[in-house]
C-alpha positions as CSV (number, residue, x, y, z in Angstrom):
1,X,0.0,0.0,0.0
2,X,1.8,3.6,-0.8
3,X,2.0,6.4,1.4
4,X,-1.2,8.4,0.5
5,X,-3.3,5.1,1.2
6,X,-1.6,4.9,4.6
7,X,-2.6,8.3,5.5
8,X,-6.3,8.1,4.0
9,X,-6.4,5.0,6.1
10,X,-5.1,6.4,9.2
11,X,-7.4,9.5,8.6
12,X,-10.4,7.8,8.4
13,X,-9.7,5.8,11.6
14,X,-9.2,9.7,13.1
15,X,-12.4,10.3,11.7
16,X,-14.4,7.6,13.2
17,X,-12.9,8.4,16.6
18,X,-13.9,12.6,16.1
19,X,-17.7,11.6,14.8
20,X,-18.3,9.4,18.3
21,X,-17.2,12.5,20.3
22,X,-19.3,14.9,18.5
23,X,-22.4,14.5,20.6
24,X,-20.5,14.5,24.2
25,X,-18.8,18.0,22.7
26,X,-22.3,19.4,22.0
27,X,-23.9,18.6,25.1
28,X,-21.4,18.9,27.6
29,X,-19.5,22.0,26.3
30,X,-19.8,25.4,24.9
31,X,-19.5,24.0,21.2
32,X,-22.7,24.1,19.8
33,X,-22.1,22.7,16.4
34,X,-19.3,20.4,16.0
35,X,-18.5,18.7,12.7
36,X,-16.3,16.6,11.0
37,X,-14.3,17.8,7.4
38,X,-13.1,14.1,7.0
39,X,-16.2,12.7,7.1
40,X,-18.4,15.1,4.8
41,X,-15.3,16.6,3.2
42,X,-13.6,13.1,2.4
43,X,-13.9,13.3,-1.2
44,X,-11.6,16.6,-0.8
45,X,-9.3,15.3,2.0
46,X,-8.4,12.5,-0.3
47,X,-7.8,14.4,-2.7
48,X,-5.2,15.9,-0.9
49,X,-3.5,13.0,0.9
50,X,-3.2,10.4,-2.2
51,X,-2.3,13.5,-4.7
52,X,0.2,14.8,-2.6
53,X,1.1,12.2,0.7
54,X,3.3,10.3,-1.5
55,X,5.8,13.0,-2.6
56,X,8.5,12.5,0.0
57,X,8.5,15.5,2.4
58,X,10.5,14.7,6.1
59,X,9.1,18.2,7.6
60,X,5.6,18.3,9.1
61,X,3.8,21.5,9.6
62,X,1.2,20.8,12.1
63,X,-1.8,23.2,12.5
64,X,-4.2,23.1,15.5
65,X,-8.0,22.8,13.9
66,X,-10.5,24.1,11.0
67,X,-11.5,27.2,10.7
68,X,-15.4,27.8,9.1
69,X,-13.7,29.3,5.7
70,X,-10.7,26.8,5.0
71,X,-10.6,23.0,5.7
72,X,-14.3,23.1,6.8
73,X,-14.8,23.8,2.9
74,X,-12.3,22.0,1.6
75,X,-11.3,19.5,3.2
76,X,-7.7,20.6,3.3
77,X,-5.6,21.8,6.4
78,X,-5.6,25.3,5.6
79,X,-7.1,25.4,2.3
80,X,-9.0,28.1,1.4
81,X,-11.4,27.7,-1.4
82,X,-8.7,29.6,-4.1
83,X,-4.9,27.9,-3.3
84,X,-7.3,24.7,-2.5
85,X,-8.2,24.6,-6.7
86,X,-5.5,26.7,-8.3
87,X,-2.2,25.7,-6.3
88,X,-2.9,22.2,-4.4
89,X,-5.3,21.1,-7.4
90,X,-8.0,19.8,-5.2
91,X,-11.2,19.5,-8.0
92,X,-14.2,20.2,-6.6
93,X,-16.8,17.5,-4.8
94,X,-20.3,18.2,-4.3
95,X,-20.5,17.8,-0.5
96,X,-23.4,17.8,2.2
97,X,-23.4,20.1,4.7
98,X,-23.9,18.1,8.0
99,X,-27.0,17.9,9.4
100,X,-25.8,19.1,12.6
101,X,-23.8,22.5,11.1
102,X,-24.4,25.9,12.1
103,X,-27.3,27.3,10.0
104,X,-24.7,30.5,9.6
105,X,-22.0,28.5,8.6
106,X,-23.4,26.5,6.0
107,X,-21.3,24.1,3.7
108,X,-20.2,25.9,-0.1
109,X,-17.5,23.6,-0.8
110,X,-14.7,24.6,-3.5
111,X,-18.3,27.8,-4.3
112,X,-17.5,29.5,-1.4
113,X,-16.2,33.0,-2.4
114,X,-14.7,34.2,1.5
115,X,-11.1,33.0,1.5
116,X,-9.4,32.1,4.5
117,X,-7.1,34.7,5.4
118,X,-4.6,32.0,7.3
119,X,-5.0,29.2,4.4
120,X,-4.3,31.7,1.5
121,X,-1.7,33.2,3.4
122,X,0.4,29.6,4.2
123,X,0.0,28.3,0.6
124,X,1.0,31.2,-1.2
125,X,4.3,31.5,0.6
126,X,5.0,27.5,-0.1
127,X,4.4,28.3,-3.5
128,X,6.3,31.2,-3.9
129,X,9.5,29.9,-1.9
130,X,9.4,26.5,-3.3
131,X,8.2,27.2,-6.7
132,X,5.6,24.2,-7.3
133,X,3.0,22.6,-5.7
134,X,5.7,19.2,-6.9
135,X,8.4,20.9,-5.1
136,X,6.7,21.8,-2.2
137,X,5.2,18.7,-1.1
138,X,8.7,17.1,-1.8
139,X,9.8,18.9,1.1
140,X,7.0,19.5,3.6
141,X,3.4,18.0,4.4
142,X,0.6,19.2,6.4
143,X,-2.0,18.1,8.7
144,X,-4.5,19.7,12.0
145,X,-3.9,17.7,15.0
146,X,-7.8,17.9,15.5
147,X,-9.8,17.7,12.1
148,X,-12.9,19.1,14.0
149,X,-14.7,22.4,13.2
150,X,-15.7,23.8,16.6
151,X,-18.4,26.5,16.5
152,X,-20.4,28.0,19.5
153,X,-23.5,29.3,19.5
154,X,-22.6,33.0,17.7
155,X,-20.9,31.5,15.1
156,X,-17.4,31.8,16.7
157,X,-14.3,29.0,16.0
158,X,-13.2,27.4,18.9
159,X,-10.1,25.8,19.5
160,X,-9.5,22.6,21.3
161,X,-7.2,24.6,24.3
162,X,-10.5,26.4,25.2
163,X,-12.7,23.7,25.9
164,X,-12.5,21.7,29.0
165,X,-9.9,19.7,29.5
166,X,-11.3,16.1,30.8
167,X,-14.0,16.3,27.6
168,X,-11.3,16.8,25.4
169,X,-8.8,14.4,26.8
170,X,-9.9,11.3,24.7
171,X,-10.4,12.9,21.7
172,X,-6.8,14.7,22.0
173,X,-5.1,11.5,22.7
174,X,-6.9,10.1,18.9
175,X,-5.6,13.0,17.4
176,X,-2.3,12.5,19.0
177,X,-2.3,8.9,18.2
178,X,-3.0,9.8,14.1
179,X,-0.3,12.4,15.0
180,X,2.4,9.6,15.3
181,X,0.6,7.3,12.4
182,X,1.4,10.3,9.9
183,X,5.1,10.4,11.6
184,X,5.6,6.9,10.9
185,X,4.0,6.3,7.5
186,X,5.8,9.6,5.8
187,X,9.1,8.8,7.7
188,X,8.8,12.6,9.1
189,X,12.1,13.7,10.9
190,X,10.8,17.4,11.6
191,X,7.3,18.6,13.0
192,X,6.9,22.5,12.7
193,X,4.0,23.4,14.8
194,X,2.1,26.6,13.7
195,X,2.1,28.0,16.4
196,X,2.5,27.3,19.9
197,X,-0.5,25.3,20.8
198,X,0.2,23.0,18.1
199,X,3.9,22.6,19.2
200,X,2.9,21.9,22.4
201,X,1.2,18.8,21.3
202,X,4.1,17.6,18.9
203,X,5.6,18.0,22.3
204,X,3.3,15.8,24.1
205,X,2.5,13.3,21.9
206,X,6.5,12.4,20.9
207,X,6.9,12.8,24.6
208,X,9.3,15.7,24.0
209,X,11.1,18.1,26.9
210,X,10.0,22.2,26.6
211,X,13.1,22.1,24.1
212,X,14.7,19.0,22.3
213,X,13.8,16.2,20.2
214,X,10.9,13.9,20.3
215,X,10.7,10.1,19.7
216,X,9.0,8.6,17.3
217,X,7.4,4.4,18.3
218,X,10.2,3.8,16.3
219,X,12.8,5.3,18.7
220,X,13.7,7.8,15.9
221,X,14.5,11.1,17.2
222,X,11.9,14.0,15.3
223,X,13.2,17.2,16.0
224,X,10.2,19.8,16.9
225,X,10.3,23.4,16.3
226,X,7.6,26.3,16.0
227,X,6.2,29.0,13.3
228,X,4.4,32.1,14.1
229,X,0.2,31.0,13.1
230,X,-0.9,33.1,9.8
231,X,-4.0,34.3,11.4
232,X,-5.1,37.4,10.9
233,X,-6.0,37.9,14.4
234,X,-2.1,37.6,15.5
235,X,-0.5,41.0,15.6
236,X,2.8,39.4,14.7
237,X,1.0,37.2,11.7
238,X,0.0,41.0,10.4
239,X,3.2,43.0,11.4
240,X,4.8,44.6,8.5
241,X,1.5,44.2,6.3
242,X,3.0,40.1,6.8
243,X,6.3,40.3,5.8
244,X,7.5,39.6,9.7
245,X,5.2,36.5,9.6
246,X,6.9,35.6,6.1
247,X,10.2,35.8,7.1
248,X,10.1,33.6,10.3
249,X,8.3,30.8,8.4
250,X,10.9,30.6,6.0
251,X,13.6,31.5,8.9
252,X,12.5,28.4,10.3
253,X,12.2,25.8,7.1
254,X,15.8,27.0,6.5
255,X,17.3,26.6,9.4
């Protein structure tokens, strides 16, 4: 079986694990609508893994969780609607929108015109410092530790760190269990987290120090590092109209 089979496999065993928690987060947390992109969005997920999860790339970029305008429309970590089509050449699924969804957050697909700042952001810099989608994936891969969208009642995105911690214990430790699958099937050597959050469960689930390596099942050592997060909501993500943000991404794939 090649690589981007291994990771379809291991993400739908991720995903079967995230739908069995959704009604616990509903009930028993602020999350009023939670929803899973690998389960409605699977025909654009794989997509992504078997087009691109056998290219070769040893460095892992690891995001934290969808947000209502990228991956929960695509399918793909970080992918707005545009890169998703024009750079990562994901072709467009007609997709359901789960029955459970927020009625103000409905399900477009590849139609949705908004563009995720953080998603258009991340892919254009891959493509403009590697040069090709080819080239890029021949170097790097990415994945959200938690594939779930995470909505209160408003509307807002909510991340994993926010919600209570013995809820989401079980749910992180599937997520850090499809974590290590990806680290093993792609051979990764390097996981960048974007951002801190997302470091700090690279950290966790490679049972890595504040600082140094992790270890892979394997007993390989995976060295961890962290990115600055894209969002438009970090002052350092929009310091310098971006250009701040831009360096230290590519700071830290160089070094």
């Amino acid at each position: 079986m090649d690589i981007g089979a291994q990771l379809a496999e291991a993400a739908q065993r991720l995903s079967v694990m995230c739908d069995a928690a959704i009604p616990v987060l509903e009930k028993k947390t602020i999350v009023a609508h939670a929803t899973n992109p690998l389960n409605y969005a699977w025909p654009h997920h794989e997509q992504y893994l078997l087009k691109w999860g056998n290219r070769g790339g040893h460095t892992l970029l690891l995001g934290m969780n969808p947000g209502p305008w990228g991956m929960a429309q695509t399918g793909v970590p970080f992918g707005a609607t545009g890169v998703a089509q024009s750079f990562l050449q994901i072709e467009a699924r007609k997709l359901e929108t789960p029955s459970n969804a927020h009625p103000k957050r409905p399900i477009e697909g590849m139609a949705l015109e908004r563009q995720e700042v953080s998603g258009t952001r991340l892919w254009n810099l891959m493509q403009s410092h590697f040069g090709s989608v080819e080239e890029t994936f021949d170097n790097i891969f990415v994945v959200n530790h938690c594939p779930l969208l995470l909505l209160g009642e408003t509307g807002k995105n909510l991340t994993p760190n926010n919600l209570p911690a013995a809820i989401m214990a079980p749910i992180l430790k599937a997520c850090d269990e499809h974590l290590l699958d990806v680290i093993d099937i792609m051979g990764v050597t390097r996981v960048v987290g974007i951002g801190k959050y997302a470091e700090q469960r690279a950290r966790m689930a490679l049972g890595a120090e504040k600082s140094g390596p992790g270890t892979s099942r394997d007993g390989r050592s995976i060295r961890i590092d962290t990115c600055w997060h894209p969002s438009p909501a970090s002052p350092l993500a929009n310091r310098n109209d971006g250009a701040d943000w831009r360096m230290n991404v590519i700071t830290c794939l160089q070094n």
